[in-house]
PDB file of the backbone (N, CA, C, O) and the ligand in Angstrom, with CONECT records:
HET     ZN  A 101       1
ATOM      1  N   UNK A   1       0.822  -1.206   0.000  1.00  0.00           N
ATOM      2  CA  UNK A   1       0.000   0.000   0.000  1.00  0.00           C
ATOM      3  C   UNK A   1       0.862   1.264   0.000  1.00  0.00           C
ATOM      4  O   UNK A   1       0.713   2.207  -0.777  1.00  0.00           O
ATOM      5  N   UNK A   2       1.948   1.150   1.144  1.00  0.00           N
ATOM      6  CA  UNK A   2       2.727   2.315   0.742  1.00  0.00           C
ATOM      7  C   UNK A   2       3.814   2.551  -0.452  1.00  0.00           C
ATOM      8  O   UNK A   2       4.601   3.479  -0.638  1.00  0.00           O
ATOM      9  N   UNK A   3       3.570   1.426  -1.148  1.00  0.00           N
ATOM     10  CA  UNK A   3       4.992   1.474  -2.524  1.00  0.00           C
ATOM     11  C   UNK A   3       3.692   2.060  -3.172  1.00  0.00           C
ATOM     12  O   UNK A   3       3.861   3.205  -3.591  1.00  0.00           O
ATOM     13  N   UNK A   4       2.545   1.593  -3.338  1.00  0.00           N
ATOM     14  CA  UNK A   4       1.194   2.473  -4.517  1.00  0.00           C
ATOM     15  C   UNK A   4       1.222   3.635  -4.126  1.00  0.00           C
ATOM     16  O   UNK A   4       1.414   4.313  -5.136  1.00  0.00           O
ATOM     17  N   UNK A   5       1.124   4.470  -3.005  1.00  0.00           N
ATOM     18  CA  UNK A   5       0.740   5.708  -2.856  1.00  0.00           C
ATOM     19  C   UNK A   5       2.080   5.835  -3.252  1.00  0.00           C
ATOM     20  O   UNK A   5       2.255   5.861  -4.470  1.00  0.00           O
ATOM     21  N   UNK A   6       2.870   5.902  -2.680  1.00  0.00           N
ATOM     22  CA  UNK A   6       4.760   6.661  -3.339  1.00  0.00           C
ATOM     23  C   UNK A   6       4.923   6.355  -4.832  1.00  0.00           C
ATOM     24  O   UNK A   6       5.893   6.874  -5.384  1.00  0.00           O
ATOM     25  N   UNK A   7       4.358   5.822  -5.337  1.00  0.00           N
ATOM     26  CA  UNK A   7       4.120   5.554  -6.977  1.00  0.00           C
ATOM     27  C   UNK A   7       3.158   6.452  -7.325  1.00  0.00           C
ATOM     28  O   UNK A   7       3.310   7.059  -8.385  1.00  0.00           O
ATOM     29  N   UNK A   8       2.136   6.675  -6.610  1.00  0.00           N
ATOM     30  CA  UNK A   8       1.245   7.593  -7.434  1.00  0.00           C
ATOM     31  C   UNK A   8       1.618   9.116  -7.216  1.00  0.00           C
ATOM     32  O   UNK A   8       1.187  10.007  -7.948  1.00  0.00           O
ATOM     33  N   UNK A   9       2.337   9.297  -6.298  1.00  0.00           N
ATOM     34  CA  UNK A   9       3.112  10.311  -5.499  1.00  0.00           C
ATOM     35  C   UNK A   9       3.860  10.831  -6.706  1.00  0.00           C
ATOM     36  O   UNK A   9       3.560  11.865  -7.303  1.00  0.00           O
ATOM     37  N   UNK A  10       4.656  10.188  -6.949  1.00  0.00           N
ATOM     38  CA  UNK A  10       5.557  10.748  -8.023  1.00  0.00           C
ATOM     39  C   UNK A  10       5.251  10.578  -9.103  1.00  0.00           C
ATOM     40  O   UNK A  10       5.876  11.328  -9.853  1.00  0.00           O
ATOM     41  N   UNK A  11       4.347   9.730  -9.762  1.00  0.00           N
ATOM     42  CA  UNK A  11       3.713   9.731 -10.868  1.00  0.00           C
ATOM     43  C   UNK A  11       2.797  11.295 -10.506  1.00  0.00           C
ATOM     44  O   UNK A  11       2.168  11.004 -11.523  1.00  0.00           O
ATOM     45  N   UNK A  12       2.405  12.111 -10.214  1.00  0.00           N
ATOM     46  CA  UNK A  12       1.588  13.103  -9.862  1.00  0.00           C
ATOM     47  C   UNK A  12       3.267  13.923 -10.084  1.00  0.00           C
ATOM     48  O   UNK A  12       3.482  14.708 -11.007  1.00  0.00           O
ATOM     49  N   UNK A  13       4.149  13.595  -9.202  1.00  0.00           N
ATOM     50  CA  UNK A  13       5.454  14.871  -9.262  1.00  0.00           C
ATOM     51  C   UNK A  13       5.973  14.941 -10.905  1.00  0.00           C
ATOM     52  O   UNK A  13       6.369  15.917 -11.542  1.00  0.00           O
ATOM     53  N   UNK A  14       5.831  13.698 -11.272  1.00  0.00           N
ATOM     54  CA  UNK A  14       6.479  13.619 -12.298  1.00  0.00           C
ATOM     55  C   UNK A  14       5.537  14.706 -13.794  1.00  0.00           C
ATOM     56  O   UNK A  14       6.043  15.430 -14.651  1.00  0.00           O
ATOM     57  N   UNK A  15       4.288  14.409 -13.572  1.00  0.00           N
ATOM     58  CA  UNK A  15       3.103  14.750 -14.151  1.00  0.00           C
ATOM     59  C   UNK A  15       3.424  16.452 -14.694  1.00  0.00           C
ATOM     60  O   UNK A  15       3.405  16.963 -15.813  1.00  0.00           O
ATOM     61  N   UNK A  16       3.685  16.947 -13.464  1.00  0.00           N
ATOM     62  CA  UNK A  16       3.682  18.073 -13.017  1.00  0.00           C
ATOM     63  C   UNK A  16       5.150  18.728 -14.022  1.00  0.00           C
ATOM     64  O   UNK A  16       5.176  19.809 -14.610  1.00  0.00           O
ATOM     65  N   UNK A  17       6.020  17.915 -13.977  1.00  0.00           N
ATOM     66  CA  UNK A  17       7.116  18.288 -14.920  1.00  0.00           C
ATOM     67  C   UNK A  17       7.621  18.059 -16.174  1.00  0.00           C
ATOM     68  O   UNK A  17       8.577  18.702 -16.605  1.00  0.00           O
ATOM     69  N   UNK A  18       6.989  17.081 -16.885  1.00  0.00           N
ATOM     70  CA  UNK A  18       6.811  16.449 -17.951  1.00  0.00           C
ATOM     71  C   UNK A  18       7.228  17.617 -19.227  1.00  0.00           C
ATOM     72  O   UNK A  18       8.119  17.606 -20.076  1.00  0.00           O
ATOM     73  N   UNK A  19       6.406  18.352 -18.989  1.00  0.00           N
ATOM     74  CA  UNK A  19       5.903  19.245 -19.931  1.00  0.00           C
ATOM     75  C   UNK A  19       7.335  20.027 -19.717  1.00  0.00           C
ATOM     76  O   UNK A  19       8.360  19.404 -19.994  1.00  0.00           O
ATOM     77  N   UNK A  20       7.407  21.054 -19.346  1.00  0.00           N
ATOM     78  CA  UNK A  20       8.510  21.993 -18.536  1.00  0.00           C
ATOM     79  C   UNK A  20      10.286  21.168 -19.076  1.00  0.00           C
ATOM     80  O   UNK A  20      11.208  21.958 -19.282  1.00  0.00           O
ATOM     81  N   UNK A  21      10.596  19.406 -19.267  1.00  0.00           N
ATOM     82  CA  UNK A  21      11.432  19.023 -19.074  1.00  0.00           C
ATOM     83  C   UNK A  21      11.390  19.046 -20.936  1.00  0.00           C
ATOM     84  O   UNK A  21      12.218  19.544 -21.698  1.00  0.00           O
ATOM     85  N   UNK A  22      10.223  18.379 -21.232  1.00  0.00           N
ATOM     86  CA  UNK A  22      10.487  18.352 -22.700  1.00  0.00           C
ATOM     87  C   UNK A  22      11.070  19.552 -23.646  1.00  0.00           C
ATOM     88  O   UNK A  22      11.981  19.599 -24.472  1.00  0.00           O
ATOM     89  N   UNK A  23      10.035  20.592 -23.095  1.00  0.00           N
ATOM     90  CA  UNK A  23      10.082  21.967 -23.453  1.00  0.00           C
ATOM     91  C   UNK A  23      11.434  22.933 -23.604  1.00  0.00           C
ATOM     92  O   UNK A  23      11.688  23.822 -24.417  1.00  0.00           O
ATOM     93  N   UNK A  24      12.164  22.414 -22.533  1.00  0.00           N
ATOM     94  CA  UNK A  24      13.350  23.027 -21.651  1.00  0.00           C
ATOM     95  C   UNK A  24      12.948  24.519 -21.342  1.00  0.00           C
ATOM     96  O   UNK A  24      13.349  25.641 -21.652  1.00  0.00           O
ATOM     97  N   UNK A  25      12.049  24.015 -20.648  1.00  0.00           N
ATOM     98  CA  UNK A  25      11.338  25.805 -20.000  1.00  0.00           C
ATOM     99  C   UNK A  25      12.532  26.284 -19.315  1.00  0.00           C
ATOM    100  O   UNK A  25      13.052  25.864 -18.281  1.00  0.00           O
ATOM    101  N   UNK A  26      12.957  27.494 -20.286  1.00  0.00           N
ATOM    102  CA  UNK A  26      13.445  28.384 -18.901  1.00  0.00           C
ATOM    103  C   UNK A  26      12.864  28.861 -17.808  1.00  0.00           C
ATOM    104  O   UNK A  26      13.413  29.131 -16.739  1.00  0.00           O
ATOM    105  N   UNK A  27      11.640  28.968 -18.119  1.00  0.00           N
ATOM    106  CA  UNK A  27      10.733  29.935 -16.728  1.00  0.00           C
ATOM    107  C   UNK A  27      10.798  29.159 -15.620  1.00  0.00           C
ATOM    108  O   UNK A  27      11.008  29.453 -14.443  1.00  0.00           O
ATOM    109  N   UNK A  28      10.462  27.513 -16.480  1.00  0.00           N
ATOM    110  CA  UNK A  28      10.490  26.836 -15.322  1.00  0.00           C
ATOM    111  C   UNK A  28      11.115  25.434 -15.211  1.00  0.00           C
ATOM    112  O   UNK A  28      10.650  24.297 -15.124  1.00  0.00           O
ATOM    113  N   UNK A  29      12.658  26.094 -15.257  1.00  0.00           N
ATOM    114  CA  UNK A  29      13.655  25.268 -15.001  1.00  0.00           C
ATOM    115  C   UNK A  29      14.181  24.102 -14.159  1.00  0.00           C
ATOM    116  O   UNK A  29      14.295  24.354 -12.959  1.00  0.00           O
ATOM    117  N   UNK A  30      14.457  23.104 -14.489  1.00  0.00           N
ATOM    118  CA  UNK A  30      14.511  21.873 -13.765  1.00  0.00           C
ATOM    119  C   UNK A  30      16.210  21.671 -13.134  1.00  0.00           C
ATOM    120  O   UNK A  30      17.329  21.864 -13.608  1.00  0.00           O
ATOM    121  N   UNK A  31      15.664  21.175 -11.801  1.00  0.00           N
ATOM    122  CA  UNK A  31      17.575  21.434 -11.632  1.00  0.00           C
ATOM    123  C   UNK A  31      18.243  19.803 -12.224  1.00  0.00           C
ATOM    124  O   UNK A  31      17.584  19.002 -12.886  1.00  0.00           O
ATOM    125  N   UNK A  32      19.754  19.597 -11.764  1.00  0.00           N
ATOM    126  CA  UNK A  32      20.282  17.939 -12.459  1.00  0.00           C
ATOM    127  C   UNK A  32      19.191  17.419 -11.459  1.00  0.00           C
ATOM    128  O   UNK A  32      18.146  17.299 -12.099  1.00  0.00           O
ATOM    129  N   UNK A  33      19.045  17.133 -10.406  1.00  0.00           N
ATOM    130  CA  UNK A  33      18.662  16.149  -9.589  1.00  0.00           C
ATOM    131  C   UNK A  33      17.347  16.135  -9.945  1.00  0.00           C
ATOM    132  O   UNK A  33      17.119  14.925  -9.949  1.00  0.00           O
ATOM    133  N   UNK A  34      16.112  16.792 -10.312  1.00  0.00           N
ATOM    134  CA  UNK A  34      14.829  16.668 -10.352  1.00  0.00           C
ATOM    135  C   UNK A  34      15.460  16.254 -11.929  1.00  0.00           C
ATOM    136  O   UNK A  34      14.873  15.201 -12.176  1.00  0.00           O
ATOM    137  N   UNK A  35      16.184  16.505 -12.876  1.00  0.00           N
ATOM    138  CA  UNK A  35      15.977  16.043 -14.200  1.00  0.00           C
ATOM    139  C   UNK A  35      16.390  14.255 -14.055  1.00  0.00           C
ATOM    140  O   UNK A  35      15.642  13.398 -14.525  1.00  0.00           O
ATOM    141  N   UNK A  36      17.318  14.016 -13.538  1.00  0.00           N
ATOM    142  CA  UNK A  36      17.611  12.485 -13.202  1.00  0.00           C
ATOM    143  C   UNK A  36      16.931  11.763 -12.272  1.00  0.00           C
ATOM    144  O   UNK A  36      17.346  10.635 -12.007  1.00  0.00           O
ATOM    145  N   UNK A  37      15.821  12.258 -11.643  1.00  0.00           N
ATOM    146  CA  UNK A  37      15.078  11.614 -11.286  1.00  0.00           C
ATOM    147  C   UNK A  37      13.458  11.542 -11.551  1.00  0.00           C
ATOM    148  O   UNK A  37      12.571  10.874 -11.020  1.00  0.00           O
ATOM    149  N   UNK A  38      13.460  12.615 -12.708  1.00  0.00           N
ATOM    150  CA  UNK A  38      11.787  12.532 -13.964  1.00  0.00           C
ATOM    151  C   UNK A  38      12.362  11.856 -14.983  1.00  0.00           C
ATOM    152  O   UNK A  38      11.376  11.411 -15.570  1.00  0.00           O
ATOM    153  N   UNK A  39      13.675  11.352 -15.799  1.00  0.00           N
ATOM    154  CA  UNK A  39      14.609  10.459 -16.426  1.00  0.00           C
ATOM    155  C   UNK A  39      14.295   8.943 -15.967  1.00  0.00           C
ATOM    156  O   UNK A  39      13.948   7.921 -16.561  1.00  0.00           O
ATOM    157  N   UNK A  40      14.506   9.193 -14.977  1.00  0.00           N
ATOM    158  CA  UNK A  40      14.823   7.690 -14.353  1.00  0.00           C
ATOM    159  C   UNK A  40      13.324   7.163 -13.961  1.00  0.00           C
ATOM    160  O   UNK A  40      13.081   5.957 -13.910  1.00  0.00           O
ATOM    161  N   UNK A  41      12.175   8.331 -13.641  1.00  0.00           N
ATOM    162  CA  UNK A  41      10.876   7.671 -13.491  1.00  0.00           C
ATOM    163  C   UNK A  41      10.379   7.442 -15.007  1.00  0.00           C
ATOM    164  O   UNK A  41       9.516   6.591 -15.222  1.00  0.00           O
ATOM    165  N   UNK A  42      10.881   8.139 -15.970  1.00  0.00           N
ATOM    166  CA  UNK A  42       9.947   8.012 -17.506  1.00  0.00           C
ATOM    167  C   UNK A  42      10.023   6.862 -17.860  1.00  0.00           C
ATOM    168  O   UNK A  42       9.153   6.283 -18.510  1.00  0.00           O
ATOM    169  N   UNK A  43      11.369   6.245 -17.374  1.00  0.00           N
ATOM    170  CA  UNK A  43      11.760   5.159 -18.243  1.00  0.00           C
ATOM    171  C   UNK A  43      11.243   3.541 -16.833  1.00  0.00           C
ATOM    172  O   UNK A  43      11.116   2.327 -16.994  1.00  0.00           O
ATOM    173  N   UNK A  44      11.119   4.360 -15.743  1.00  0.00           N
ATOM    174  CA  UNK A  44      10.750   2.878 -15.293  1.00  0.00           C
ATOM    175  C   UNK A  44       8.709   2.770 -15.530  1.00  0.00           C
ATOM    176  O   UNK A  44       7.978   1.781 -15.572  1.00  0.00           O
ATOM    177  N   UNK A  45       8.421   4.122 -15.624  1.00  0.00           N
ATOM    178  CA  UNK A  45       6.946   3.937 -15.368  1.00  0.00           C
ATOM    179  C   UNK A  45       6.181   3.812 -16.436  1.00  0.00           C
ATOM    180  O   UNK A  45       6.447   4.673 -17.275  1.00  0.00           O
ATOM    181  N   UNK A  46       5.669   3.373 -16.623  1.00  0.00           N
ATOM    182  CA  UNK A  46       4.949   2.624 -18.368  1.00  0.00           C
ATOM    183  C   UNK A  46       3.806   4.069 -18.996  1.00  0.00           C
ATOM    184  O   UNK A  46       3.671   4.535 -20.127  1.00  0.00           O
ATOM    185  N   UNK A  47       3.225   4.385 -17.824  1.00  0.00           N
ATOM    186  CA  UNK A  47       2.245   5.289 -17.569  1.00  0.00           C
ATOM    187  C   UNK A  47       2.555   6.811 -18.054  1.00  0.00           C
ATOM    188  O   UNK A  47       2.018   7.345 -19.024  1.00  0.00           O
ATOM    189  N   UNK A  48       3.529   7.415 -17.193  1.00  0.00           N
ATOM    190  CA  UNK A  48       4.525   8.199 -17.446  1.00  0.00           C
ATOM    191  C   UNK A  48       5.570   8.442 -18.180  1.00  0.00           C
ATOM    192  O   UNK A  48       6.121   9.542 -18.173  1.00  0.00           O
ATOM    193  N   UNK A  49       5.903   7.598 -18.787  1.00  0.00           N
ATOM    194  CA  UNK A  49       6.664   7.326 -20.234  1.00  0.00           C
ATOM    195  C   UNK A  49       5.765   7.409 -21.361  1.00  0.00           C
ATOM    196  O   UNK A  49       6.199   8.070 -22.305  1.00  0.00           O
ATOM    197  N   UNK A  50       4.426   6.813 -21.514  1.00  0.00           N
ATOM    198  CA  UNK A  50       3.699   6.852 -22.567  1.00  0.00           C
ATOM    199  C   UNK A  50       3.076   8.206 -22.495  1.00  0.00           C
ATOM    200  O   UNK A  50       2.646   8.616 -23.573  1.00  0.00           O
ATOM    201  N   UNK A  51       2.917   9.070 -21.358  1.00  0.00           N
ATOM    202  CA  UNK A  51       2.517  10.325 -20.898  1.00  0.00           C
ATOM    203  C   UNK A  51       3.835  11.404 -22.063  1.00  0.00           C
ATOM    204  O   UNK A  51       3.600  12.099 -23.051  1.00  0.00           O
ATOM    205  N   UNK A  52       5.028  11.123 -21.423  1.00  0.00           N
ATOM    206  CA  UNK A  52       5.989  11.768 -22.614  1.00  0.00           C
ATOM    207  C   UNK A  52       6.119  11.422 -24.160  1.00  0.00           C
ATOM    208  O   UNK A  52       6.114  12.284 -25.038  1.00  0.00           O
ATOM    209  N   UNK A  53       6.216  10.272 -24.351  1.00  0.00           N
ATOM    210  CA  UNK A  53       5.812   9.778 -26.046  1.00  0.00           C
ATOM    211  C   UNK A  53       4.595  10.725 -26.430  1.00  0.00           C
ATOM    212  O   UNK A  53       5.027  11.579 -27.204  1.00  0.00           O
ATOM    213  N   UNK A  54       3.498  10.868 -26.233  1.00  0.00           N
ATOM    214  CA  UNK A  54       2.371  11.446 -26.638  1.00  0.00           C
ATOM    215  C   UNK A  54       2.804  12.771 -26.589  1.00  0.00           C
ATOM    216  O   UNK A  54       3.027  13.044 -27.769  1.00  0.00           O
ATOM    217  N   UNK A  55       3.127  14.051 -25.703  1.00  0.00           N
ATOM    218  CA  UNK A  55       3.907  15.068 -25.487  1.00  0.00           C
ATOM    219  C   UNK A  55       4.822  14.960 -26.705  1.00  0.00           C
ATOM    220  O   UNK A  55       4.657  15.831 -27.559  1.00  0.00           O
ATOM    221  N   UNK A  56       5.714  14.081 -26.917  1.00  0.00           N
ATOM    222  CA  UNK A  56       6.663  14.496 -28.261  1.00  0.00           C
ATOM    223  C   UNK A  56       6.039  14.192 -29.014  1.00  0.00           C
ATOM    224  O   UNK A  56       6.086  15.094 -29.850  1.00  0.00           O
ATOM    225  N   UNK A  57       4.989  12.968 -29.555  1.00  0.00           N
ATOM    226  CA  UNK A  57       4.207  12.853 -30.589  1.00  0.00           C
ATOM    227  C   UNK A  57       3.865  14.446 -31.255  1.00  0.00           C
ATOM    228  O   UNK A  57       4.201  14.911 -32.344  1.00  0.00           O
ATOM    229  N   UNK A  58       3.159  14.987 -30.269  1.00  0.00           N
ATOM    230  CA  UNK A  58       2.276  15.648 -30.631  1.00  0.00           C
ATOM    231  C   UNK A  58       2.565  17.354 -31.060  1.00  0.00           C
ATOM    232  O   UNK A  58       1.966  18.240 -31.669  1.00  0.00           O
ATOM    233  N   UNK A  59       4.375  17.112 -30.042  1.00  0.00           N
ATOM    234  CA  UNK A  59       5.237  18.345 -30.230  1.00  0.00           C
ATOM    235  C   UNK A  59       6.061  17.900 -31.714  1.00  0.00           C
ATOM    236  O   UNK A  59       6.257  18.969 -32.292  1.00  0.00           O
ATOM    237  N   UNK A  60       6.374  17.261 -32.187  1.00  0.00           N
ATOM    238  CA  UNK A  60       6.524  16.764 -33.720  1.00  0.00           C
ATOM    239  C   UNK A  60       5.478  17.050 -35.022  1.00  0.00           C
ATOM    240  O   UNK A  60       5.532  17.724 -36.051  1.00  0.00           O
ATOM    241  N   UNK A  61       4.425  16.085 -34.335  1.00  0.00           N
ATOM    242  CA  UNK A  61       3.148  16.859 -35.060  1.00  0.00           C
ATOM    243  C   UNK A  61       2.951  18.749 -35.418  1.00  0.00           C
ATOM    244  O   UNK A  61       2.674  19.237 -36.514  1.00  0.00           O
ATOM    245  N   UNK A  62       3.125  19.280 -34.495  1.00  0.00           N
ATOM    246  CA  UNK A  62       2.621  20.502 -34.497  1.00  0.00           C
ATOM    247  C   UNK A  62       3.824  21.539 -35.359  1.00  0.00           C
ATOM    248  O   UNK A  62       3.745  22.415 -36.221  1.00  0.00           O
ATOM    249  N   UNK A  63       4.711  21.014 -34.740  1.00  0.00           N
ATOM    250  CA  UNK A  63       6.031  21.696 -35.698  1.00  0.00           C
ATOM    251  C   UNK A  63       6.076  21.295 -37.663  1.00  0.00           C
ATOM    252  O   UNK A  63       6.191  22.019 -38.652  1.00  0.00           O
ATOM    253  N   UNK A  64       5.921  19.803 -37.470  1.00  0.00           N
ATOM    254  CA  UNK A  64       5.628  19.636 -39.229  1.00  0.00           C
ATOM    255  C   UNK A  64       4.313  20.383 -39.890  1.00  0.00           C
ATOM    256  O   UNK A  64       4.197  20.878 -41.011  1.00  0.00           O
ATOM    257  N   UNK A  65       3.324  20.288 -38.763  1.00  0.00           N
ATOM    258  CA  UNK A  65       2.210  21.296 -39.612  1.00  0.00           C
ATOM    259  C   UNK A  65       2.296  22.607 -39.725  1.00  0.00           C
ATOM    260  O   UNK A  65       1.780  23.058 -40.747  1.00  0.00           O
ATOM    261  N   UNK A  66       2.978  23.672 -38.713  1.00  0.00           N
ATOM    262  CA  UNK A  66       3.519  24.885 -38.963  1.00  0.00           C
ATOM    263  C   UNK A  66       4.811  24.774 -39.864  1.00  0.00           C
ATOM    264  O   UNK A  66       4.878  25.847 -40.464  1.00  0.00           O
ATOM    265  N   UNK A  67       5.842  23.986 -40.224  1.00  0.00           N
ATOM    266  CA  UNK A  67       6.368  24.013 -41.213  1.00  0.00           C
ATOM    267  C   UNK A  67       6.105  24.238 -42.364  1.00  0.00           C
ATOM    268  O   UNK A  67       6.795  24.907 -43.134  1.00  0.00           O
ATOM    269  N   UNK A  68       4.633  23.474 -42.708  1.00  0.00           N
ATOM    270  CA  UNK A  68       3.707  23.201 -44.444  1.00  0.00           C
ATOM    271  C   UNK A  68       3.017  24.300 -43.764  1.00  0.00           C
ATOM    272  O   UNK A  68       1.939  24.333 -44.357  1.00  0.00           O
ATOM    273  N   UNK A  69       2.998  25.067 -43.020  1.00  0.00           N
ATOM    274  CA  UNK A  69       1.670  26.233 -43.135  1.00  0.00           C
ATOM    275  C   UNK A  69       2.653  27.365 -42.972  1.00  0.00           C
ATOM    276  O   UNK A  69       2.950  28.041 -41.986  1.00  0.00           O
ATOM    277  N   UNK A  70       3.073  27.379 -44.223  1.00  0.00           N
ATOM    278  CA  UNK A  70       3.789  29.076 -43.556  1.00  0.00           C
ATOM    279  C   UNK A  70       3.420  30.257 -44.383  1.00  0.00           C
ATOM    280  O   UNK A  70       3.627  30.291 -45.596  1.00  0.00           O
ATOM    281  N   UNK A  71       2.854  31.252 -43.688  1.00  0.00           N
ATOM    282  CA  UNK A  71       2.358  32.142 -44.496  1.00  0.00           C
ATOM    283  C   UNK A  71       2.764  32.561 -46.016  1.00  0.00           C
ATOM    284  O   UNK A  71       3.974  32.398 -46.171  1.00  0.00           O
ATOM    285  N   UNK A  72       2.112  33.056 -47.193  1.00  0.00           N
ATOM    286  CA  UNK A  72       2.316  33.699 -48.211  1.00  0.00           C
ATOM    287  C   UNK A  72       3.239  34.768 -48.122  1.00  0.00           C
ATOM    288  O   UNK A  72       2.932  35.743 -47.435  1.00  0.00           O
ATOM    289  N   UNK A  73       4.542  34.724 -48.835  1.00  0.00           N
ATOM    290  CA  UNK A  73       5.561  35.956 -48.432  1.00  0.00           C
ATOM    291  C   UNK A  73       5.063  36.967 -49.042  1.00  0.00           C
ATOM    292  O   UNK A  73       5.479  38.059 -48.654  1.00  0.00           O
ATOM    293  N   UNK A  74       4.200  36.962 -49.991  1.00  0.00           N
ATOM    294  CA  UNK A  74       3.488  38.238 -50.600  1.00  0.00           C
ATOM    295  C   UNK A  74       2.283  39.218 -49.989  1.00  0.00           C
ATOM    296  O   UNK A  74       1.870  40.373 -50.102  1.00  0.00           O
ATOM    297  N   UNK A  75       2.027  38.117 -49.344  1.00  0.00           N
ATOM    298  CA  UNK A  75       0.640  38.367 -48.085  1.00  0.00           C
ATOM    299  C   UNK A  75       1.415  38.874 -47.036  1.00  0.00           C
ATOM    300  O   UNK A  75       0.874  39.879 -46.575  1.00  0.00           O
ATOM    301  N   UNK A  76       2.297  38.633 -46.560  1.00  0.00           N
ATOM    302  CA  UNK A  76       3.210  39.329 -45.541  1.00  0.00           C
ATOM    303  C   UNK A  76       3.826  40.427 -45.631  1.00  0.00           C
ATOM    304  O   UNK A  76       3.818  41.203 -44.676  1.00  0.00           O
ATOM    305  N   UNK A  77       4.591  40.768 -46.976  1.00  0.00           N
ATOM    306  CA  UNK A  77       5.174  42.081 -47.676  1.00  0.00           C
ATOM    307  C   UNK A  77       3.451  43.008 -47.908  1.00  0.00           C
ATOM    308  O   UNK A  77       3.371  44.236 -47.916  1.00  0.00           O
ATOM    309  N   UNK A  78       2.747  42.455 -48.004  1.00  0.00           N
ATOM    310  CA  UNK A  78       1.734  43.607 -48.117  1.00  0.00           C
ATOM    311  C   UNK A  78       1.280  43.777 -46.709  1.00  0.00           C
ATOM    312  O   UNK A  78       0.828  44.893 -46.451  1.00  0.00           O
ATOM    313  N   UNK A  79       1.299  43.096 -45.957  1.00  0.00           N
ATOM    314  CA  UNK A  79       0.889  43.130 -44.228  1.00  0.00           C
ATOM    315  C   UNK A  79       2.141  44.565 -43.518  1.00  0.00           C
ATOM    316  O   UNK A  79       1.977  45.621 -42.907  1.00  0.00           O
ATOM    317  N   UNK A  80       3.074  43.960 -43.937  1.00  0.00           N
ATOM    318  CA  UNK A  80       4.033  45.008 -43.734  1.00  0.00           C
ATOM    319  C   UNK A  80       4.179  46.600 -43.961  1.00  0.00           C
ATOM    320  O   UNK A  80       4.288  47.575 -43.217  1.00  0.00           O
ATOM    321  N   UNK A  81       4.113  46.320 -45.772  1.00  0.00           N
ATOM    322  CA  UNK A  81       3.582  47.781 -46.263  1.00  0.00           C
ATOM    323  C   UNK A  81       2.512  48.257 -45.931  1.00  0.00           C
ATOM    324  O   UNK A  81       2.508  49.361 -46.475  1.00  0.00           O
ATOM    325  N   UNK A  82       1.454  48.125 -45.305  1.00  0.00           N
ATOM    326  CA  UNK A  82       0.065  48.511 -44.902  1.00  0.00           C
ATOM    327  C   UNK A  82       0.579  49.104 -43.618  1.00  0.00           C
ATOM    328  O   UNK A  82       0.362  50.287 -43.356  1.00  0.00           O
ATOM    329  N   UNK A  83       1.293  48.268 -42.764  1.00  0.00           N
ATOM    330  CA  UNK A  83       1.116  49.060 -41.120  1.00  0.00           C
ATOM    331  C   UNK A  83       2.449  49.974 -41.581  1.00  0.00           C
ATOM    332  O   UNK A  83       2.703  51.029 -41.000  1.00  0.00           O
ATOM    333  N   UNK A  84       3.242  49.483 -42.641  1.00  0.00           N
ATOM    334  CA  UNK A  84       3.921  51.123 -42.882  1.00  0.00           C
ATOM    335  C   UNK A  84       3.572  52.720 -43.237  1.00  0.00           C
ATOM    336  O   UNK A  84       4.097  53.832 -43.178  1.00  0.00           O
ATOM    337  N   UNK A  85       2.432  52.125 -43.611  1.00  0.00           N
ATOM    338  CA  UNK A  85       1.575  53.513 -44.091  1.00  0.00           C
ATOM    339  C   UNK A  85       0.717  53.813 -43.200  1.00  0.00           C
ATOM    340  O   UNK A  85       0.561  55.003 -42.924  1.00  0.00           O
ATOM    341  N   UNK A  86      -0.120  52.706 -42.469  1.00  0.00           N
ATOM    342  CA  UNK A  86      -0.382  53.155 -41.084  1.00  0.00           C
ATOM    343  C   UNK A  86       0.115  54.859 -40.303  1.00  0.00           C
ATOM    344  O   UNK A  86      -0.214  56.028 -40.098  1.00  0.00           O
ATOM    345  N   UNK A  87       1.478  53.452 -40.070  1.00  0.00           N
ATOM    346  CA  UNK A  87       2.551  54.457 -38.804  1.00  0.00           C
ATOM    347  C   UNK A  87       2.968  55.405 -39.425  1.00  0.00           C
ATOM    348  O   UNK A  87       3.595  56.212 -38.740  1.00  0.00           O
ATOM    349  N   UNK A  88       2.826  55.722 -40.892  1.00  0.00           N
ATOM    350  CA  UNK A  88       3.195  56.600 -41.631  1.00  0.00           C
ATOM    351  C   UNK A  88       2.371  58.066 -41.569  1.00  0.00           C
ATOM    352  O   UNK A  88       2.836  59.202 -41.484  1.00  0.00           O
ATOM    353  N   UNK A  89       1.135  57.667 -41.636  1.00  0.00           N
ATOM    354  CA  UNK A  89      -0.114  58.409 -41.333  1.00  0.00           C
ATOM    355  C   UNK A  89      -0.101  59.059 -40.273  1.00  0.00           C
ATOM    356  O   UNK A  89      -0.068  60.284 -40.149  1.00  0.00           O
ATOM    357  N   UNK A  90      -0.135  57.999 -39.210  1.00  0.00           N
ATOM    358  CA  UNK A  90       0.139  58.482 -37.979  1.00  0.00           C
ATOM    359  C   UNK A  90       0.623  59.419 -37.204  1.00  0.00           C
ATOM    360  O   UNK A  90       0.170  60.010 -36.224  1.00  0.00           O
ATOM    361  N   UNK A  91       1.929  59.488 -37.971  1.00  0.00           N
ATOM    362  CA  UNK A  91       3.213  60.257 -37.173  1.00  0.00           C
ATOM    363  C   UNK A  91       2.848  61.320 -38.080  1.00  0.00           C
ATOM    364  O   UNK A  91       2.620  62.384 -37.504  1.00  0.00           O
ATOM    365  N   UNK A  92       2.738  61.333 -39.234  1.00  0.00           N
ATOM    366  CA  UNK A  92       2.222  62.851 -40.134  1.00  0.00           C
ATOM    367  C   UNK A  92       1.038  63.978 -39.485  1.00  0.00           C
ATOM    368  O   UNK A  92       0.725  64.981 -40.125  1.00  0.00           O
TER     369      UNK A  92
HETATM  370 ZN    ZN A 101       4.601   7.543 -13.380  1.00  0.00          ZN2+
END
């Protein structure tokens, strides 16, 4: 009973950092010891490991579809020239 709760314990700590470790959040930076020991739980916990696979799945996913979606450079050069004449207006 107490190895389940200390398993769900850190499966919950681990939960909590998942995101932040993949990411390499600066905001919210992981020190060595919390990184070698969300390392060492990914890979023993089936749960929490498949928790990170899905996280990179999906951080892979999202990067190849903003890759194929990248704006019209002509649509952008006119986005540009427009708020130039804007601020142009503006300041006149
Ligand atoms: Zn876990």
């Amino acid at each position: 009973m107490i190895t389940m709760v200390r398993g769900m314990l850190t499966c919950r700590w681990a939960a909590r950092r998942i995101q932040h470790y993949l990411d390499a959040d600066p905001a919210a930076h992981l020190d060595a010891v919390e990184v070698a020991r969300l390392e060492a739980h990914l890979a023993a916990c089936a749960r929490c490991g498949g928790r990170a696979d899905q996280y990179r799945a999906l951080a892979a996913a999202l990067r190849s579809w903003s890759d194929r979606n990248t704006p019209d450079p002509r649509l952008v050069a006119r986005m540009h020239d427009a708020a130039e004449r804007i601020v142009a207006q503006g300041s006149a």
